[in-house]
C-alpha positions as CSV (number, residue, x, y, z in Angstrom):
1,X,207.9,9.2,125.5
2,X,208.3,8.5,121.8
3,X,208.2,10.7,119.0
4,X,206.9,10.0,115.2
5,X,206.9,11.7,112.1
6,X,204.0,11.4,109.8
7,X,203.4,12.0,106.7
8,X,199.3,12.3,105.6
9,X,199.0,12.2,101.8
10,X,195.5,12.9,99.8
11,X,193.6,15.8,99.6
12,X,194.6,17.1,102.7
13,X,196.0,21.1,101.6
14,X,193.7,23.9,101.6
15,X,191.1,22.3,103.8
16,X,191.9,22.9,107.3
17,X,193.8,20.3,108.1
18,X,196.7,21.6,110.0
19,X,194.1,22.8,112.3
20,X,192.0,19.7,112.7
21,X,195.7,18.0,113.2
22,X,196.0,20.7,116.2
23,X,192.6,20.6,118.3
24,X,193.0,16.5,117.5
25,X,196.9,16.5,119.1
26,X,195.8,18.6,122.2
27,X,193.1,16.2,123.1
28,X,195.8,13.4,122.9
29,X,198.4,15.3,124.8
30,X,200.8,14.6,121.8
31,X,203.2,18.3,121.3
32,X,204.8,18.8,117.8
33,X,204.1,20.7,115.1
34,X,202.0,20.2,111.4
35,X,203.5,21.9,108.5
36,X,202.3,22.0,104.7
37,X,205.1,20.3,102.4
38,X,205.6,21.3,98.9
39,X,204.9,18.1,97.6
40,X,201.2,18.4,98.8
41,X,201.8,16.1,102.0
42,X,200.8,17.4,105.7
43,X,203.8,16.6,107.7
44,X,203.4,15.8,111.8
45,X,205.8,15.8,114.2
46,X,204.5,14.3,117.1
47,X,206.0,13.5,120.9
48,X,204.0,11.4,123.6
49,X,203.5,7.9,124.7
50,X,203.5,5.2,122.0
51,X,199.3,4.9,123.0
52,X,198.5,8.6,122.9
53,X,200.3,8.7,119.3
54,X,199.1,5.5,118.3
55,X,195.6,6.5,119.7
56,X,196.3,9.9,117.5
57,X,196.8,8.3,113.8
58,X,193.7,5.9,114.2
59,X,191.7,8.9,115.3
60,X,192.7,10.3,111.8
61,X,192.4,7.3,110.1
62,X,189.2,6.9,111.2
63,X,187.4,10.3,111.0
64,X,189.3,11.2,108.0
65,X,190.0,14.9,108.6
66,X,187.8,17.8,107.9
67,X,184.7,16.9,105.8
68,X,186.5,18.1,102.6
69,X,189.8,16.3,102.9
70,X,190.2,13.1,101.3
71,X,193.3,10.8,103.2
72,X,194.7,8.5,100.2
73,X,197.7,7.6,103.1
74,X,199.3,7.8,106.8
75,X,203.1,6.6,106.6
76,X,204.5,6.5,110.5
77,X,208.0,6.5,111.6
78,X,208.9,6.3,114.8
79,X,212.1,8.0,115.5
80,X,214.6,7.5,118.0
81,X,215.1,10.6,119.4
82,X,213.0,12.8,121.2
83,X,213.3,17.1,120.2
84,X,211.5,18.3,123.1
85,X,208.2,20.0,122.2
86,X,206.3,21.1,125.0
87,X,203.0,22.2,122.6
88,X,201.5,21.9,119.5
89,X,202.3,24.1,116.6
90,X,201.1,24.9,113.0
91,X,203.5,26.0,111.5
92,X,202.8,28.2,108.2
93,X,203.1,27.4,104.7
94,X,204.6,25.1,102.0
């Protein structure tokens, strides 16, 4: 198990992300949560095996998100530690 954090930059507020971030992440397997940051980012913390994560972030990169989002940029950090989420959350709000 590995976990990453990543940060989606763009047009990517106000569209439905967080949602499409959520349906996407169960059909990996991947548990974590997606959150709305201030600075207009959609942040995703996400646990499961390097390929389902991996697998997760070129599904985005690919498809692009809900038809009105616009991804300018995924940044991926794999951390070393593992927090234990055993689903996938949105969490609400900036």
């Amino acid at each position: 198990m590995r976990r990453a954090t990543i940060t989606i930059s763009g047009r990517v507020q106000g569209v439905g992300f967080r949602y499409y971030a959520s349906e996407l992440a169960e059909r990996y397997g991947i548990a974590g949560t997606v959150q709305n940051q201030r600075d207009g980012t959609v942040h995703i913390e996400a646990e499961g095996e390097n390929s389902q994560i991996r697998s997760f972030v070129q599904h985005i990169q690919l498809d692009g998100g809900p038809l009105t989002a616009r991804i300018e940029d995924i940044d991926v950090e794999w951390e070393p530690h593992l927090k234990g989420f055993t689903d996938f959350t949105v969490v609400g709000g900036h």
